[in-house]
C-alpha positions as CSV (number, residue, x, y, z in Angstrom):
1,X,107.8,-55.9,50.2
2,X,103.9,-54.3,51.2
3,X,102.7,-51.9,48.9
4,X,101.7,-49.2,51.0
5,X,97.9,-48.0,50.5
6,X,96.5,-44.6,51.4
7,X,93.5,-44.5,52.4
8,X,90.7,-42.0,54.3
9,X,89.4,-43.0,57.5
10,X,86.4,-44.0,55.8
11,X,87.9,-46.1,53.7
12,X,90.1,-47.8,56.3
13,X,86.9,-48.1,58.8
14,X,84.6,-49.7,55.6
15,X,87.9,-52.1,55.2
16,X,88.1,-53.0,59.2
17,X,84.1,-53.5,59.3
18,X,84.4,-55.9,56.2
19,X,87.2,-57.6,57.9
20,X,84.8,-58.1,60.9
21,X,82.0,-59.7,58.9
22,X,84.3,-61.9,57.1
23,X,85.5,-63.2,60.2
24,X,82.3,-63.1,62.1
25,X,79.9,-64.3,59.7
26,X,81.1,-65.7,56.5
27,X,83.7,-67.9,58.1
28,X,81.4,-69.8,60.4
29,X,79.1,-70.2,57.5
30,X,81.4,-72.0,55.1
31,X,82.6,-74.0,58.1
32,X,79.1,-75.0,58.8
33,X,77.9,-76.1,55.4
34,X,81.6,-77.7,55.3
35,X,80.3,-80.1,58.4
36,X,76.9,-80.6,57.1
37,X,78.6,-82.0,53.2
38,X,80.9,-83.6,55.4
39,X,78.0,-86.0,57.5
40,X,76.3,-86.9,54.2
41,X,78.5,-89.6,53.8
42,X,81.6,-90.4,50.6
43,X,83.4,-87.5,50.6
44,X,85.0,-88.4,47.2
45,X,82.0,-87.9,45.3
46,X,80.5,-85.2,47.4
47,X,79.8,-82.0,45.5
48,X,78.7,-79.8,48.2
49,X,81.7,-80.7,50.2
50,X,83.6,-79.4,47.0
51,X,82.0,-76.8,46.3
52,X,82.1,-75.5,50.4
53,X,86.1,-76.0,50.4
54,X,86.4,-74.0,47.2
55,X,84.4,-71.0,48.4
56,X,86.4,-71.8,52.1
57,X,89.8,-71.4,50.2
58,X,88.5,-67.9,48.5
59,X,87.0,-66.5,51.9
60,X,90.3,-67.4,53.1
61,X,92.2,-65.6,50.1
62,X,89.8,-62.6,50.5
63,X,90.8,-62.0,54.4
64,X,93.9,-62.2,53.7
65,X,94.6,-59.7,51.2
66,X,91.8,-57.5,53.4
67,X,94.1,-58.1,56.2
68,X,97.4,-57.0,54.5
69,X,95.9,-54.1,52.7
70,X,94.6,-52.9,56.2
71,X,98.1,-53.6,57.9
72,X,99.4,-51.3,54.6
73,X,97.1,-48.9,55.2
74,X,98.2,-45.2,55.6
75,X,95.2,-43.0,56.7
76,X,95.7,-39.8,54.7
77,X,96.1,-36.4,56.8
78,X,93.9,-33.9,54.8
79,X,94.8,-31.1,57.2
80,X,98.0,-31.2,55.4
81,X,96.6,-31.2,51.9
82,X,97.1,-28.3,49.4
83,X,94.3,-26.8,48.5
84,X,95.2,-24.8,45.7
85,X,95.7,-27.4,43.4
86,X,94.0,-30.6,42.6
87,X,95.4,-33.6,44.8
88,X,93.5,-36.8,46.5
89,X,90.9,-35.7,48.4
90,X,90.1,-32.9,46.6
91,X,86.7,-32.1,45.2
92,X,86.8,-30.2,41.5
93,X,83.8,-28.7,39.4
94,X,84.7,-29.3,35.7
95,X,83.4,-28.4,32.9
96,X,83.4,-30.4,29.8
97,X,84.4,-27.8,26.8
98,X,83.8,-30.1,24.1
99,X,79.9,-30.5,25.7
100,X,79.7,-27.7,27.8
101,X,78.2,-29.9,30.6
102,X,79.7,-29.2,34.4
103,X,80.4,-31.8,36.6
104,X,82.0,-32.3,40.2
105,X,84.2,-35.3,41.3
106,X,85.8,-36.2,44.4
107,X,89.3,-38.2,43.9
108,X,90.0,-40.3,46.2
109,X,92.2,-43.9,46.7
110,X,91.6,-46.4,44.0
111,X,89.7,-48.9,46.9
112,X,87.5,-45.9,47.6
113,X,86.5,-45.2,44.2
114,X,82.6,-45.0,43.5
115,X,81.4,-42.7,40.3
116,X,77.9,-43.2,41.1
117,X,78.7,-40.8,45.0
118,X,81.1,-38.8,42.5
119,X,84.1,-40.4,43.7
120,X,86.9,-41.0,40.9
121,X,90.4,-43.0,41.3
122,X,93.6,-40.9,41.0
123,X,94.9,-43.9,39.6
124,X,92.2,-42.9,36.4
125,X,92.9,-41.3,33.5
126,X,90.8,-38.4,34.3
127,X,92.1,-38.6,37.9
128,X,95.7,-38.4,36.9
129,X,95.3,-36.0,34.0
130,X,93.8,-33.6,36.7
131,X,96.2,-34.0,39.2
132,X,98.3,-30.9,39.7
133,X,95.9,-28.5,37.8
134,X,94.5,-25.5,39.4
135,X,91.5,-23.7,39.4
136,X,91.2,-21.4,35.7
137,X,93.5,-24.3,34.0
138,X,92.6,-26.7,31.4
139,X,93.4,-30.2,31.6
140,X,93.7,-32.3,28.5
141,X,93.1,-35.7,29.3
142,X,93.2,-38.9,26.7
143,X,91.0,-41.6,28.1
144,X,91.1,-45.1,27.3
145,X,88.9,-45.0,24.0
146,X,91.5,-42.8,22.5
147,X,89.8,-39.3,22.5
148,X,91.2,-36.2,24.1
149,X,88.9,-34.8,26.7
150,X,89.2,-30.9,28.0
151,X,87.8,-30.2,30.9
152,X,88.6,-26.4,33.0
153,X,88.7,-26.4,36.4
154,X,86.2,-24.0,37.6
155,X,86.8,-24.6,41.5
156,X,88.9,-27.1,44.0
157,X,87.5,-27.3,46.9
158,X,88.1,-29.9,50.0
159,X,85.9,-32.7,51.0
């Protein structure tokens, strides 16, 4: 059975879009330099031939699991959101007790996830140890290292 993904319409347009260039543009390019190994001559001792059906099979691999995540997809309805308590899709302003620093994440689906824009996986530690928490609470969240991070909420806001 499909895992089902959420995802925003962003996400699912960025995932249709690499679909399409996939297709488009990778595909005809192994296929090409998978003719041009093949008119060199001995295809037994041919590296480039290899090499092209190797890269061929992974292209392959790639579409397909783009293609099933995309048929799995479930575009998330953030009119229906909560927006009292953190949840996916919700923006929250931190701030660090132990360093006193502030800082502001997005969480969003796991495909989505970008911590340079902000954007953190639910599926993190810090994403799942903030789920649930509203704004005044204090979430104490162990990350992978081993050491217990606090961070209050100080606002949840929407996208």
């Amino acid at each position: 059975m499909a895992q089902i993904t959420y995802v925003t319409e962003e996400g699912l347009r960025k995932m249709q879009e690499e679909l399409h260039y996939l297709k488009s543009k990778e595909r005809p390019h192994i296929s090409n330099q998978i003719a041009e190994a093949r008119d060199k001559g001995d295809l037994s001792e041919n590296a480039e031939y290899d090499a092209a059906k190797e890269a061929q099979g992974l292209l392959e691999l790639k579409i397909s699991k783009l293609e099933d995540a995309i048929s799995n997809a479930r575009v998330i309805d953030e009119s229906k959101l909560d927006t009292s308590k953190v949840l996916i899709l919700s923006t929250v302003k931190l701030r660090n007790l132990t360093t006193k620093t502030d800082l502001t994440y997005t969480l969003v689906p796991e495909r989505e996830a970008n911590l340079k824009a902000g954007k953190i996986s639910v599926d993190s530690p810090i994403g799942k140890g903030l789920l649930g928490k509203k704004q005044g609470e204090v979430a104490e969240i162990k990350v992978p290292s081993g050491a217990l991070m606090k961070f209050e909420i100080i606002e949840v806001s929407r996208v």
